[in-house]
gemmi code that builds the backbone of each chain (N, CA, C; Angstrom):
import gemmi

chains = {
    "A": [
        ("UNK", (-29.042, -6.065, -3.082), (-29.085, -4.901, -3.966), (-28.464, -5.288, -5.309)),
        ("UNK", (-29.788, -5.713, -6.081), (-28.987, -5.747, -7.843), (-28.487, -4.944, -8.356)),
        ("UNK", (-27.269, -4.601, -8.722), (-26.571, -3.030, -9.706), (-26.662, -3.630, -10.671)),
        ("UNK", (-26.950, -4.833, -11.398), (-27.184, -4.916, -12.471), (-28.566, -5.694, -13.240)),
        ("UNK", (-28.776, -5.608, -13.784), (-30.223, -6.319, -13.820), (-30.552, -6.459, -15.513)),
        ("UNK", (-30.838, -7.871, -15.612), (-31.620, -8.386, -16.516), (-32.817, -8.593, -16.774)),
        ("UNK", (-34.053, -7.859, -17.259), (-34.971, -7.984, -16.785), (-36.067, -9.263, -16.903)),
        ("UNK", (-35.622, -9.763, -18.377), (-35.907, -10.780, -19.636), (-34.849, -12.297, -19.007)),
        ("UNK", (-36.011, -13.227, -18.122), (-35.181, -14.128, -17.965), (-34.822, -14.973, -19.727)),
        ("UNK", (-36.160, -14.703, -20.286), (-35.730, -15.427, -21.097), (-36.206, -14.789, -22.847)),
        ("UNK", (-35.619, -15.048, -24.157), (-35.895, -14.559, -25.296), (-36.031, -15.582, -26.130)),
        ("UNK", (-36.913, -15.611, -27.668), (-37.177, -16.156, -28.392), (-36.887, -15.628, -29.645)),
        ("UNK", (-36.247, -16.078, -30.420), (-36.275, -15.382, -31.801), (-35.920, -16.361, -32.887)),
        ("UNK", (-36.513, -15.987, -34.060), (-36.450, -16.963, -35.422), (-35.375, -16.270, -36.229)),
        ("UNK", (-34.369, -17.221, -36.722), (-33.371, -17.630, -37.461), (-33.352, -16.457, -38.227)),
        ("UNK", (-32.225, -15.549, -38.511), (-32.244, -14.681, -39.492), (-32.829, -13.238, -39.005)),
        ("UNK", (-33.658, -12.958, -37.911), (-33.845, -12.430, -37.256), (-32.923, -11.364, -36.596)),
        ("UNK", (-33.316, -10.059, -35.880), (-32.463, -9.198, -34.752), (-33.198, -10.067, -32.882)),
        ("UNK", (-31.450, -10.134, -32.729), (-32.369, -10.352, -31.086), (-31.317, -8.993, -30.520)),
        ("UNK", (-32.523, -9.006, -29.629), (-32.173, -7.772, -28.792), (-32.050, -7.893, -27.346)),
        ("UNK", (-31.329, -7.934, -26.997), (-30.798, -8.115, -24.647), (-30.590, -6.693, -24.209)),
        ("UNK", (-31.125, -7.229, -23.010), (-31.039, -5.304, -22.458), (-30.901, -5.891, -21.434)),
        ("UNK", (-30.373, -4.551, -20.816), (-29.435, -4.962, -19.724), (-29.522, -3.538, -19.025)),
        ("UNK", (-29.998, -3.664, -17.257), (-30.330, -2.016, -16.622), (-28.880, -2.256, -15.519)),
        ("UNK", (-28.487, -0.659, -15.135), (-27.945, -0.812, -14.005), (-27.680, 0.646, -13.443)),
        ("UNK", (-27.302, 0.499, -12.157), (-27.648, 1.245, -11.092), (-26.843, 2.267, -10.224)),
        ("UNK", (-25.784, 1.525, -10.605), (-24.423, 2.579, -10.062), (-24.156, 3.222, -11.201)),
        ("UNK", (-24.197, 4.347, -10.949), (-23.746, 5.722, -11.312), (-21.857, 5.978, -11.687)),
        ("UNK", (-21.127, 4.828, -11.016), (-19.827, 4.345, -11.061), (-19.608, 3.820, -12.252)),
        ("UNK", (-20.192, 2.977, -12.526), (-19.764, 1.665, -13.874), (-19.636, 2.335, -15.088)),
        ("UNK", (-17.901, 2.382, -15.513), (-17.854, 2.693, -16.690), (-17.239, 1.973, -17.410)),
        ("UNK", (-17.619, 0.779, -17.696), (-16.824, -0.654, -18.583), (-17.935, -1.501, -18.042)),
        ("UNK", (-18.138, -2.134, -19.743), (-19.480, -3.295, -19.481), (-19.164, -3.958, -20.601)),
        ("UNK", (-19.791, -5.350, -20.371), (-19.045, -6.652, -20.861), (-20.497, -7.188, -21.510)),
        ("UNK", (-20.170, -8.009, -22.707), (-21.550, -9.228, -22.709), (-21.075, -10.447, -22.829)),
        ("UNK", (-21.512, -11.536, -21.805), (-20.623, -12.818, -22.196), (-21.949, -13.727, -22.842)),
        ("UNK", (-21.481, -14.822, -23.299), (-22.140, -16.113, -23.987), (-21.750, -17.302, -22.755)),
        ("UNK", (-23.128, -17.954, -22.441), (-22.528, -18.713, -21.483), (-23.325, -20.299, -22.037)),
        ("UNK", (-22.722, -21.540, -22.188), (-23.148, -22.904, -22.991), (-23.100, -23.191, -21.573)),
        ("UNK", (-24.054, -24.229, -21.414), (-23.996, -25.454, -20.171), (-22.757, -25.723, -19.674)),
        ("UNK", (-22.701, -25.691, -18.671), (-20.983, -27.382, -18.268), (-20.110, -25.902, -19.582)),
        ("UNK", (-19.905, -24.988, -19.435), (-18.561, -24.146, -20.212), (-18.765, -22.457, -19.416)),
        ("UNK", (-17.494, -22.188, -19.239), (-17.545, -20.986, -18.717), (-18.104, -20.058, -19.760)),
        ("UNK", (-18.510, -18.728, -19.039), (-18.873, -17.686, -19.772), (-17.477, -17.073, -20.481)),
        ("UNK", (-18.292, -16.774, -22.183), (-17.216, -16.781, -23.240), (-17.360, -15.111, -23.304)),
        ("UNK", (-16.525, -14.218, -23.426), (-16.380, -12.933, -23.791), (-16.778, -12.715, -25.082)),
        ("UNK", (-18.036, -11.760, -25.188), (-18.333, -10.987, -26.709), (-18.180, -10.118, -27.240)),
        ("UNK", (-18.127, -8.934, -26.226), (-18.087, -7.787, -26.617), (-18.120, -6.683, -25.487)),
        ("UNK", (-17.577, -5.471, -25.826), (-17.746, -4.689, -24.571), (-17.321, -3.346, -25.226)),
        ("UNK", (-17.855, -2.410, -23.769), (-18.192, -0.788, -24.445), (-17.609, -0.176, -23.347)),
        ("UNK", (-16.950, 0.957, -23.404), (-16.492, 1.798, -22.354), (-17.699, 2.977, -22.215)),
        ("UNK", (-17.498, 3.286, -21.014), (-18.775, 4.520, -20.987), (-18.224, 5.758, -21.712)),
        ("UNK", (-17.191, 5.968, -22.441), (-17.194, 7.298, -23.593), (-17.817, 7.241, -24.812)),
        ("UNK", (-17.780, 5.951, -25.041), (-18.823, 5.501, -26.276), (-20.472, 5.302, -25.770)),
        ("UNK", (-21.026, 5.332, -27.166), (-22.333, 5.072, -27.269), (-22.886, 3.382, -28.023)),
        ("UNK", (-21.702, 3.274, -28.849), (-21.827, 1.754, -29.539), (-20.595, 1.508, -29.730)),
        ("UNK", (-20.426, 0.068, -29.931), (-19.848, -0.465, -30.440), (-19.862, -1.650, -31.158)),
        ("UNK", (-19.469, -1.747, -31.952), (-19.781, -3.046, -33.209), (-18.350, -4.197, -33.113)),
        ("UNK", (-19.412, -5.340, -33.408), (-17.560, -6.423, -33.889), (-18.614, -7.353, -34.505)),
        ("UNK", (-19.048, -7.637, -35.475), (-19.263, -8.472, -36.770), (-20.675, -8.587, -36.849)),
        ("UNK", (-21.385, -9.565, -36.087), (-22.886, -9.665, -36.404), (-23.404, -8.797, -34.751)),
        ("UNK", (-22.316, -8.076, -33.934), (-22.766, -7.952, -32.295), (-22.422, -6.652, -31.923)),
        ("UNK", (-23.643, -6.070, -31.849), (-23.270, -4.422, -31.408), (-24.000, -4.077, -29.997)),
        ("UNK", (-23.670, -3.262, -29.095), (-23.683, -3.103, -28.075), (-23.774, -1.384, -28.134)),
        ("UNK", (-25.261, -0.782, -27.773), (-25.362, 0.565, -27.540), (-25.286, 0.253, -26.163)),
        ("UNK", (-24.758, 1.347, -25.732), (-25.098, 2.058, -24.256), (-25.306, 3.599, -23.880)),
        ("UNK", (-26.739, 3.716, -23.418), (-27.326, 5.197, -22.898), (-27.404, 5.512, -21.591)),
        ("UNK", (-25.980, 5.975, -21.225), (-25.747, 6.533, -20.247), (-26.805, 7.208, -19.334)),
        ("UNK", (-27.573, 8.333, -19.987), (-28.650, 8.887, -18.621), (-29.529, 7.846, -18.665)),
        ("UNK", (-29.827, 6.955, -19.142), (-30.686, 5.880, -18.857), (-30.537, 4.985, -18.158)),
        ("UNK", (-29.060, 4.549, -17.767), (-28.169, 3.433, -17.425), (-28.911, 2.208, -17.953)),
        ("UNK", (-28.824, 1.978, -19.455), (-29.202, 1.264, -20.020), (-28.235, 0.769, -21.207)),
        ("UNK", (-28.001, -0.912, -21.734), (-26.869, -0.720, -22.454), (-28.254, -2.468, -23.304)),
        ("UNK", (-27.775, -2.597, -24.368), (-28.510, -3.111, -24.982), (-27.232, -4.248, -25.630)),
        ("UNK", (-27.642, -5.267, -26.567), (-26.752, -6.683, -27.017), (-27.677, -6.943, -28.428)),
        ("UNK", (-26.942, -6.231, -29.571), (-28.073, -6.736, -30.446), (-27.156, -7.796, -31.600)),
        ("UNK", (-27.729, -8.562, -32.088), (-27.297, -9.504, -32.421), (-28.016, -9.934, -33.882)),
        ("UNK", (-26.839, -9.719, -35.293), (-28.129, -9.564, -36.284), (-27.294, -10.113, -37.387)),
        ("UNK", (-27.369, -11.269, -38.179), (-28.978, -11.823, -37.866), (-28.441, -13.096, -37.102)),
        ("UNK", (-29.772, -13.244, -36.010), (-29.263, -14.369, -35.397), (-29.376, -15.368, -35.585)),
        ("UNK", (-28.299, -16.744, -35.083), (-28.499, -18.013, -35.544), (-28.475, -18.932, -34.708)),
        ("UNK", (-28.791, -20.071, -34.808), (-29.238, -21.459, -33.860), (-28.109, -21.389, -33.272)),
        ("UNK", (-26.866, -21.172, -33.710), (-25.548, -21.309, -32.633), (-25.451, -20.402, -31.977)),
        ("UNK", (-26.382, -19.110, -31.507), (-26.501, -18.386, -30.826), (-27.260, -18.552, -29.918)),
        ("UNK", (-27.671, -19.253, -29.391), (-28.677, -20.003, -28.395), (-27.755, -20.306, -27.188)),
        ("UNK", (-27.726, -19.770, -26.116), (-27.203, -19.793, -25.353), (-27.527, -18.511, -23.729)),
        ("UNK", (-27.092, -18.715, -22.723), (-27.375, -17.479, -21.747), (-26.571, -16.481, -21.711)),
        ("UNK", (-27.208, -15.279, -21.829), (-26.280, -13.910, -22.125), (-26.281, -13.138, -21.003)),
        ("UNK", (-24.767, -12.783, -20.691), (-24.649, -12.178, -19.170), (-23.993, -11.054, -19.874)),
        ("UNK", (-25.241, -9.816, -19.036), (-23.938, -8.346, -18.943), (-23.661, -8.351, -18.017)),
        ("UNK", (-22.014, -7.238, -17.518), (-21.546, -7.256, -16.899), (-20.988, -5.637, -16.914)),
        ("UNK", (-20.285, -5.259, -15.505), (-19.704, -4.179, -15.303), (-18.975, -3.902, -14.713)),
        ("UNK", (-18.384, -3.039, -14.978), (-17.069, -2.491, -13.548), (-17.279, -0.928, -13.403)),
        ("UNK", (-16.591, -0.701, -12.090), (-16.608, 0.310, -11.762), (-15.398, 1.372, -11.954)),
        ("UNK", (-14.404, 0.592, -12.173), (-12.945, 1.482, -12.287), (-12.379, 1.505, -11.065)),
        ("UNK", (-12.876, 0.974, -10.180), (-12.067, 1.063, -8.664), (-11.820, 0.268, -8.484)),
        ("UNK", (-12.072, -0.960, -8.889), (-12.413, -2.097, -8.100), (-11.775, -3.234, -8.617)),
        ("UNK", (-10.434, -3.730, -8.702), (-9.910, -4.751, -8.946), (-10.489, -6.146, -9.309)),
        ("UNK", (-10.171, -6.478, -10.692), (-10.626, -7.897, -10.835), (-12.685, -8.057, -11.149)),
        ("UNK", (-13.188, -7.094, -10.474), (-14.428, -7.247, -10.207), (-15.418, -6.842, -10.673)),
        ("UNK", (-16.304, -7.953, -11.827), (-17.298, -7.585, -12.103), (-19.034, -7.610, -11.987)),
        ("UNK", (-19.493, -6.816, -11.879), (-20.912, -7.410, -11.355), (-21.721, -7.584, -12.348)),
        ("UNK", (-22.592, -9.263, -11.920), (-23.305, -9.565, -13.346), (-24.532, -9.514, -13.199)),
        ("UNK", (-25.076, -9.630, -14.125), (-26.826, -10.002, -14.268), (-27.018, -11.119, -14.253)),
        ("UNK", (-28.092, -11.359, -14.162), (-28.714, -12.442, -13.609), (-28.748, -13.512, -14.886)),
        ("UNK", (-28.759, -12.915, -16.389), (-28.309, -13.742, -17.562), (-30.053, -13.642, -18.325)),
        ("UNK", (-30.037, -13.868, -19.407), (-31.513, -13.801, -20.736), (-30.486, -14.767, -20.723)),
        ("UNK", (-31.467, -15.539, -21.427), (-32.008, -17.532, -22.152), (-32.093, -17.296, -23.417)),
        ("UNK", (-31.466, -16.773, -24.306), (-32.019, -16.865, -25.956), (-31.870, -17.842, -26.564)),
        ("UNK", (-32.861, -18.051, -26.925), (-33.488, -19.443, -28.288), (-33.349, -18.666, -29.318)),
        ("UNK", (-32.728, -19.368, -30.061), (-32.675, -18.681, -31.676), (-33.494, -19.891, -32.832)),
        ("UNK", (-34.604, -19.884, -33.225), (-35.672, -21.326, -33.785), (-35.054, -20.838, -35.007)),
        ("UNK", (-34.386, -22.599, -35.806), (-34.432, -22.341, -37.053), (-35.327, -22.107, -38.120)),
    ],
    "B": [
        ("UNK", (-2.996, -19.904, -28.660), (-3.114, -19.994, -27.104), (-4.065, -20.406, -26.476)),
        ("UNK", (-3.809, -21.561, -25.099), (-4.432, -21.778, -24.554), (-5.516, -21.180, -23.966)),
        ("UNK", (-6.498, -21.698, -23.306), (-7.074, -20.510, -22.292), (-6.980, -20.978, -20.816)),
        ("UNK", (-8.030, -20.334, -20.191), (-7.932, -20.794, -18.929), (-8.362, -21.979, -18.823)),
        ("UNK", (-7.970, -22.635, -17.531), (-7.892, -24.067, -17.383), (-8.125, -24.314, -15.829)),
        ("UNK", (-9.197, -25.080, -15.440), (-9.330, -25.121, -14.043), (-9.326, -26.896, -13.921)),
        ("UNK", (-8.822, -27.115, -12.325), (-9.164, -28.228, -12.349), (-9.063, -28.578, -11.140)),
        ("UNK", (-10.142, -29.410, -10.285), (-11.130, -30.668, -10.919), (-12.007, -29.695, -11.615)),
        ("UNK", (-12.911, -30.836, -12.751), (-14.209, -29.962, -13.406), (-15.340, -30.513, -12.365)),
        ("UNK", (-15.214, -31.494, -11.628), (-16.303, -31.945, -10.664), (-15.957, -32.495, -9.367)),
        ("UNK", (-16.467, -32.033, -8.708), (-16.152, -32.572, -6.870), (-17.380, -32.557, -6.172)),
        ("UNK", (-16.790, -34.011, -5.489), (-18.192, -34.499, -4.942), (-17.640, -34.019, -3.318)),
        ("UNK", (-17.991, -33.353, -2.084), (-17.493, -33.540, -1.142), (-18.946, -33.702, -0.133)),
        ("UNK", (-18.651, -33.346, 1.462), (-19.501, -33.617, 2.187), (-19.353, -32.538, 3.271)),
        ("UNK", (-20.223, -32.012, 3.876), (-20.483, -31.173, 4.960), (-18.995, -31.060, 6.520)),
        ("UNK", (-18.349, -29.957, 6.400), (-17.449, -30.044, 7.266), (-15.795, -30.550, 6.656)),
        ("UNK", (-16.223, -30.643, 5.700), (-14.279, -30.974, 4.716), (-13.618, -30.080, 3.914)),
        ("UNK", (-13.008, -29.888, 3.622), (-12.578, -28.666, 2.940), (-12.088, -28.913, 1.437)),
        ("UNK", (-11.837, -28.374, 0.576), (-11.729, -28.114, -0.764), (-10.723, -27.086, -1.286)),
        ("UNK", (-9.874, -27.681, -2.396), (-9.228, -26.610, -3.304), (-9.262, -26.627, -4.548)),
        ("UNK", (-9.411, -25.347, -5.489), (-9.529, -25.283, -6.606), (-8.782, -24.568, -6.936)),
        ("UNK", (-8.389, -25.492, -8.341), (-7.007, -24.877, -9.095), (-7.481, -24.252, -10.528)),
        ("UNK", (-6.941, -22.930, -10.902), (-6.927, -22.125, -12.023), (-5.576, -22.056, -12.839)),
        ("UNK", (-5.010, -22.476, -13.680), (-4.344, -21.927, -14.853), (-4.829, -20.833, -15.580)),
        ("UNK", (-4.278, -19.501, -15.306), (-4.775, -18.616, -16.325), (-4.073, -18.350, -17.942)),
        ("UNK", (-4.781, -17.714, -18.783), (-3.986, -17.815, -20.644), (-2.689, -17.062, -19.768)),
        ("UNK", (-1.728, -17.832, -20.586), (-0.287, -17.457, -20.604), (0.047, -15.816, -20.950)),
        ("UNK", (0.843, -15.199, -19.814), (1.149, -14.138, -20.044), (-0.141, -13.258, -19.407)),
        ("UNK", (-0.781, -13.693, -18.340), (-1.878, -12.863, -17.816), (-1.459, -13.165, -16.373)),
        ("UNK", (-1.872, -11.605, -15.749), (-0.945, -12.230, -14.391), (-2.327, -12.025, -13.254)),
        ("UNK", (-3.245, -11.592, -13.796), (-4.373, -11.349, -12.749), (-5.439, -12.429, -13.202)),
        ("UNK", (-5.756, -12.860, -11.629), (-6.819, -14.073, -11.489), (-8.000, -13.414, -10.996)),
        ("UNK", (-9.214, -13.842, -11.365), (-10.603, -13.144, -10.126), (-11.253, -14.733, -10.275)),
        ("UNK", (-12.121, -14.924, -9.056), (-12.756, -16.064, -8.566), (-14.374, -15.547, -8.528)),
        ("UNK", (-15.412, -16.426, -9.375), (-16.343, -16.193, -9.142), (-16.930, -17.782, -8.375)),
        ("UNK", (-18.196, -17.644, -7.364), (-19.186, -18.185, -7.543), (-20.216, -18.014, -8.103)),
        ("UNK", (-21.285, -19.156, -8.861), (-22.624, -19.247, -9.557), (-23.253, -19.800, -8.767)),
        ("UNK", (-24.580, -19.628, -8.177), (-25.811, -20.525, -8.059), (-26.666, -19.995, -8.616)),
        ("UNK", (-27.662, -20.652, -8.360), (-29.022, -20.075, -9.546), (-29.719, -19.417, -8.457)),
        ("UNK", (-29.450, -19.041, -7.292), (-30.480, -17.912, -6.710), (-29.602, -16.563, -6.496)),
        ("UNK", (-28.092, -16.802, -6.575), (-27.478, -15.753, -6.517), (-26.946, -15.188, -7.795)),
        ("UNK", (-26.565, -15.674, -8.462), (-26.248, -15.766, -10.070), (-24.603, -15.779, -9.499)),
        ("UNK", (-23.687, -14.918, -11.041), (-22.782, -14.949, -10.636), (-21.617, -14.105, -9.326)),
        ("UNK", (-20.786, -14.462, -8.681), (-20.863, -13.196, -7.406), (-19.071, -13.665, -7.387)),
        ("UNK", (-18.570, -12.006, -6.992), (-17.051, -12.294, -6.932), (-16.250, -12.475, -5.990)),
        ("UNK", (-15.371, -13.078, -5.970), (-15.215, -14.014, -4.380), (-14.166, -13.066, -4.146)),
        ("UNK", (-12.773, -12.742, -5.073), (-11.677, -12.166, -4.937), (-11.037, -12.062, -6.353)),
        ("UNK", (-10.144, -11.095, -5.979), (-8.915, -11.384, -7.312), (-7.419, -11.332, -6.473)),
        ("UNK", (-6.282, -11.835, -7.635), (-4.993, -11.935, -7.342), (-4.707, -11.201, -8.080)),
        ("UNK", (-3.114, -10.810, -7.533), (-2.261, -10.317, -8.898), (-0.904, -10.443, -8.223)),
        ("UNK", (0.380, -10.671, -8.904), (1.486, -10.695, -8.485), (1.489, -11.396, -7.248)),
        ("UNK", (0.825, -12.774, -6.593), (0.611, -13.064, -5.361), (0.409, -12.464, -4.570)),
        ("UNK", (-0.499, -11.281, -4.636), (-1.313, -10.551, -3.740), (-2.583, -10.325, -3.943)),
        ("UNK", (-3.340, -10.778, -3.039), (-4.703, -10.236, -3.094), (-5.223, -9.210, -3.067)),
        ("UNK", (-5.940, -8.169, -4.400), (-6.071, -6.499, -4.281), (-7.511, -6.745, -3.907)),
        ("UNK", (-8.430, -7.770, -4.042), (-9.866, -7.383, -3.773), (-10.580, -8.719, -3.021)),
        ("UNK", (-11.471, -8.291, -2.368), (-12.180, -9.342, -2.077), (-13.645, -8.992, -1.772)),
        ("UNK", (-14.506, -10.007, -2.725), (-15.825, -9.925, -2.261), (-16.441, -9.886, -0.914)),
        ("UNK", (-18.386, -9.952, -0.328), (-18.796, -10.444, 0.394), (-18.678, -11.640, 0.810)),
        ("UNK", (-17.723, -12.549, 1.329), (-17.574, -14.282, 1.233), (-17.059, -13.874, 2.790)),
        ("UNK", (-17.643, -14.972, 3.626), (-16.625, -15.548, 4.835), (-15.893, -15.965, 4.622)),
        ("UNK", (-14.861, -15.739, 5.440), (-13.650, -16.286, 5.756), (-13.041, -17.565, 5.188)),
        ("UNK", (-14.161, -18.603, 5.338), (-13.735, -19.949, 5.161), (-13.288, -20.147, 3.668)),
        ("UNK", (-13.498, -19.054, 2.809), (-13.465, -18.920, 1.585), (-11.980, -18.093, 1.663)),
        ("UNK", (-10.713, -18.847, 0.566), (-9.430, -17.899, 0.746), (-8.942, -18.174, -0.525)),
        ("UNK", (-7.655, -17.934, -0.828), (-7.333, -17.788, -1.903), (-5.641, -17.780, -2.237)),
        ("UNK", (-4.802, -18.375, -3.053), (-3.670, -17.547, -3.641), (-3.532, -17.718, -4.501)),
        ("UNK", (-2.236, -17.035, -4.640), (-1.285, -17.152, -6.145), (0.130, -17.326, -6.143)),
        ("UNK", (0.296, -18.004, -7.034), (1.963, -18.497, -6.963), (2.084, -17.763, -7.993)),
        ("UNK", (3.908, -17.973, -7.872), (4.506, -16.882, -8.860), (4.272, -17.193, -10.589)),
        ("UNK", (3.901, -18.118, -10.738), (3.944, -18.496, -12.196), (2.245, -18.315, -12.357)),
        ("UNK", (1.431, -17.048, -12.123), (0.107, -16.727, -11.789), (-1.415, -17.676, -11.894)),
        ("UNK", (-0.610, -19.188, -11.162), (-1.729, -19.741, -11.354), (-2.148, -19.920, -9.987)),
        ("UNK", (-3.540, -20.017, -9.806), (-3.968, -19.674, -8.567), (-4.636, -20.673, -8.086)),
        ("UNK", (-5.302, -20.628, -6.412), (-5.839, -21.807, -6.193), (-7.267, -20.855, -5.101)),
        ("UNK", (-7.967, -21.732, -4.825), (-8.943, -21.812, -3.864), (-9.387, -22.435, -3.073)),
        ("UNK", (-9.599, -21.962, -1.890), (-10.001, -22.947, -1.323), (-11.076, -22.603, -0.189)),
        ("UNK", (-12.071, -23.800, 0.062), (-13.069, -23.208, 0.799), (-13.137, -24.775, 2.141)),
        ("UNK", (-13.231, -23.771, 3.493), (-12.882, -24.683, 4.546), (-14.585, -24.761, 5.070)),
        ("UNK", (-14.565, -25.957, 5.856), (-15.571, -26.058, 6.336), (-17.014, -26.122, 5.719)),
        ("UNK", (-16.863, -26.776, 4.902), (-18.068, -26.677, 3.556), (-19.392, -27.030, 4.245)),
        ("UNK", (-20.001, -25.903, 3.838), (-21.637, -26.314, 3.963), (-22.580, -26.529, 2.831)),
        ("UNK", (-23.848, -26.618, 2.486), (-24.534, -27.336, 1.942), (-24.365, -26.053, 0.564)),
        ("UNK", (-25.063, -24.946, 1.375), (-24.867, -24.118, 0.387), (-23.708, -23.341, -0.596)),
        ("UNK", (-22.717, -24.308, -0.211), (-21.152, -23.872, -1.333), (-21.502, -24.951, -2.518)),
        ("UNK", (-22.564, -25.462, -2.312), (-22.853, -26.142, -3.674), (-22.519, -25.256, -4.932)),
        ("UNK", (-21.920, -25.194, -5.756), (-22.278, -23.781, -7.180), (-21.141, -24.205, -7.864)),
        ("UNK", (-21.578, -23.603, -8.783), (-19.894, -23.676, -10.068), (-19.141, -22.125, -9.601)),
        ("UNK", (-17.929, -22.631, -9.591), (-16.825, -22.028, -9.021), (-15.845, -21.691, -10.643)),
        ("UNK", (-16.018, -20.364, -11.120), (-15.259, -19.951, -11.802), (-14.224, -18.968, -11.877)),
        ("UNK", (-13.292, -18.908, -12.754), (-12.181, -18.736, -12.405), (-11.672, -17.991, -13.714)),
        ("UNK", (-11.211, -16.315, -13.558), (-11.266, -15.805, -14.857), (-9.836, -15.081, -15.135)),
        ("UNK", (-9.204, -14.825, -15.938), (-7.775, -14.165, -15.848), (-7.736, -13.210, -16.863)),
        ("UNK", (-7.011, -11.865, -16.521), (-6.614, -11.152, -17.182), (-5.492, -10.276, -17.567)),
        ("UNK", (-4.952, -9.359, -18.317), (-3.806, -8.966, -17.859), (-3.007, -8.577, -16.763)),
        ("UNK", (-3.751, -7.700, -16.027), (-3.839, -7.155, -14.595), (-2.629, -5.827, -15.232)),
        ("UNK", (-2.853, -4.994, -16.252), (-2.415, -4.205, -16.767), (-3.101, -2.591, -16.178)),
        ("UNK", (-4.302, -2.792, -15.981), (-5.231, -2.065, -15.650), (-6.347, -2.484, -14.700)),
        ("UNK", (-7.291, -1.496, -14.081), (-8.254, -1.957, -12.981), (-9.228, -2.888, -13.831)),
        ("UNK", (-9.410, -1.639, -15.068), (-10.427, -2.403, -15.846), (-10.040, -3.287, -17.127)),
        ("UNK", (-10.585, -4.480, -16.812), (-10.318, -5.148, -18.068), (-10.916, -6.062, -18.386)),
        ("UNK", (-10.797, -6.833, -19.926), (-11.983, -8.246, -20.197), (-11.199, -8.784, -19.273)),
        ("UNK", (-12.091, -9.919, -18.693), (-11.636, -11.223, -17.852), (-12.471, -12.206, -19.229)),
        ("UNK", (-11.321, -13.212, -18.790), (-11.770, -14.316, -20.136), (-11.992, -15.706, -18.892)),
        ("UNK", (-12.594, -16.599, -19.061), (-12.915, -17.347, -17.978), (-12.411, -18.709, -18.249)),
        ("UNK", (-12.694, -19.308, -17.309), (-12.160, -20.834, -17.217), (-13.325, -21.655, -17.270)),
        ("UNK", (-13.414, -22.735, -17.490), (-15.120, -23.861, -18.220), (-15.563, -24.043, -16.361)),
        ("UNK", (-14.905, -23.692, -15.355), (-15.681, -23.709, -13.972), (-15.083, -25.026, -13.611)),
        ("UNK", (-15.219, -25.343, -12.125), (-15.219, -26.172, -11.314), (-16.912, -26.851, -10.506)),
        ("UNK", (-17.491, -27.164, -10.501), (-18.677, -27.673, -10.374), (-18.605, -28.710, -9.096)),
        ("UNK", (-18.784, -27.766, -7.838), (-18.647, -28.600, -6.469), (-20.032, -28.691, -5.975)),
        ("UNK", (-19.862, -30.118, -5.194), (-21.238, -30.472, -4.700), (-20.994, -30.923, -3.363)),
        ("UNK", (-21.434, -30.117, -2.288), (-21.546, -30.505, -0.973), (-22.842, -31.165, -0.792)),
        ("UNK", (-22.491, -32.619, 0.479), (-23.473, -33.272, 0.756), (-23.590, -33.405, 1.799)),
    ],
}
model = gemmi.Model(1)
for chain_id, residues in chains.items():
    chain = gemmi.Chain(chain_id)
    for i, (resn, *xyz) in enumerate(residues, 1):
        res = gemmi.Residue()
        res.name, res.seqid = resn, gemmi.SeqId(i, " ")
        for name, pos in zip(("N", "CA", "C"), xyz):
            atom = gemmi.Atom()
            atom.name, atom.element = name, gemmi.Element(name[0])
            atom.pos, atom.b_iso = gemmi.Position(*pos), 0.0
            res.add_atom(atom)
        chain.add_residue(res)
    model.add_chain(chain)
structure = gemmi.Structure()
structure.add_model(model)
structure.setup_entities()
């Protein structure tokens, strides 16, 4: 049972560009969600994250809506660049649950110069 | 500040031996969580620590355990290895201030059963 789901194994986008990650999930629980950056051979790097009282949140070129009756939360990224090429994992918690987050399966974004 | 720090970054072992993996979490964070990766499961959470106690634990057998010493660096360890504990083994720390919080991660441990 996926509670979280990526649907887009993988994305393409040209230099200068908006990329956009979406990200579905399923429990009705999860109110804290994460987006990490993950490089080969390196752990997943923390980007950004939204509590479920908000609708967005911003931190420089990386904003993160999330629509609650949809259970849908989005990773937009603008404008993007070749050093953004990497696998993007959302993530969530539930508030009960110590330590524990459940991830997606991860989007592949290519960013072409 | 440092960050997290795991180590070995690679282990070669073999079917039936057992294994431990060590986490340093960033200084001044007292909660550990343990993930496994494979590519058919993605990432999945094994457990967390805090204060040398274990508050959670994933779907994992047994052979899969865990602690923490007082200076909150933690270890793992998985007994009886089978083929499929092949995966990168990561290792993430956070304040443990709250249930919810960023976990910032460690570059993984990368074990290979044969």
């Amino acid at each position: 049972d996926q509670q979280v789901k990526q649907n887009s194994p993988s994305l393409s986008v040209q230099e200068g560009r908006i990329s956009i990650l979406n990200c579905d999930y399923t429990n009705s629980m999860f109110d804290y969600f994460l987006w990490y950056k993950k490089y080969p051979a390196e752990g997943p790097t923390f980007l950004i994250s939204i509590s479920s009282i908000k609708d967005k949140n911003e931190d420089g070129r990386f904003t993160v809506f999330l629509n609650k009756s949809a259970k849908h939360l989005s990773l937009h990224i603008v404008p993007s660049q070749p050093g953004d090429s990497a696998v993007y994992f959302c993530a969530a918690s539930d508030g009960t649950s110590y330590g524990k987050l459940t991830f997606g399966q991860g989007t592949i974004l290519t960013v072409h110069p | 500040k440092a960050g997290v720090t795991q180590t070995p970054r690679y282990l070669i072992k073999t079917r039936g031996q057992q294994v431990t993996l060590s986490c340093s979490p960033i200084s001044g964070h007292r909660s550990v969580s343990w993930y496994q990766q494979t590519p058919g499961q993605g990432l999945q959470f094994l457990f967390e620590y805090f204060s040398e106690t274990q508050r959670n634990k994933g779907n994992f057998p047994g052979r899969f355990s865990g602690r923490q010493f007082s200076n909150s660096r933690s270890e793992m360890n998985v007994s009886t290895l089978e083929l499929g504990d092949s995966a990168l083994y990561l290792c993430a720390s956070s304040l443990g201030q709250g249930i919810v919080e960023t976990q910032y991660f460690g570059p993984g441990t990368r074990l290979l059963v044969l």
